[in-house]
C-alpha positions, -999 to +999 in steps of 0.1 A: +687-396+217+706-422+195+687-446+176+699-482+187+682-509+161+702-534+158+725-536+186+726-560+211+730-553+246+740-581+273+732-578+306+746-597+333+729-598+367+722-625+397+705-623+430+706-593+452+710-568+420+689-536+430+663-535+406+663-498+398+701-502+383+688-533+359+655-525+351+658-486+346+691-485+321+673-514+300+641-498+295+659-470+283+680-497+259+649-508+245+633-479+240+665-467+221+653-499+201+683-520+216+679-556+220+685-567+257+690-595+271+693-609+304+723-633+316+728-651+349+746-677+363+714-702+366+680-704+352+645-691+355+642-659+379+670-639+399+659-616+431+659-579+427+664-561+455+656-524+463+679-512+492+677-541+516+645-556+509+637-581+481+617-573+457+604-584+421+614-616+407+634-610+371+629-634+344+664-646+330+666-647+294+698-669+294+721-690+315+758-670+314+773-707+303+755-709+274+753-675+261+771-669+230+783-642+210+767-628+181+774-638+146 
């Protein structure tokens, strides 16, 4: 495994994204010690689904329009 401190990893996701293809690549991010973050297009949660059938509500870390770059 690589060592990832320092880098910062944007993830952009909106309703009906299965859950195991979010949440399973960014645990691994973080435990890499990658910083993630999650975008979408509007505020507060997104659904997660897991084949047809909703499931957790995702907490967004920031809206897509005001997401910036790092300097």
């Amino acid at each position: 495994m690589s060592d990832l401190s320092g880098i910062r990893v944007a993830i952009l996701a909106t309703d009906g994204v299965e859950e195991s293809e979010l949440t399973e690549p960014r645990k691994f991010l973080d435990q890499l010690g990658a910083v993630t973050t999650l975008l979408a297009p509007k505020p507060g949660q997104i659904q997660a689904m897991q084949h047809h059938e909703k499931s957790a509500k995702l907490k967004v870390d920031q809206v897509i329009a005001g997401a910036h770059p790092a300097q």
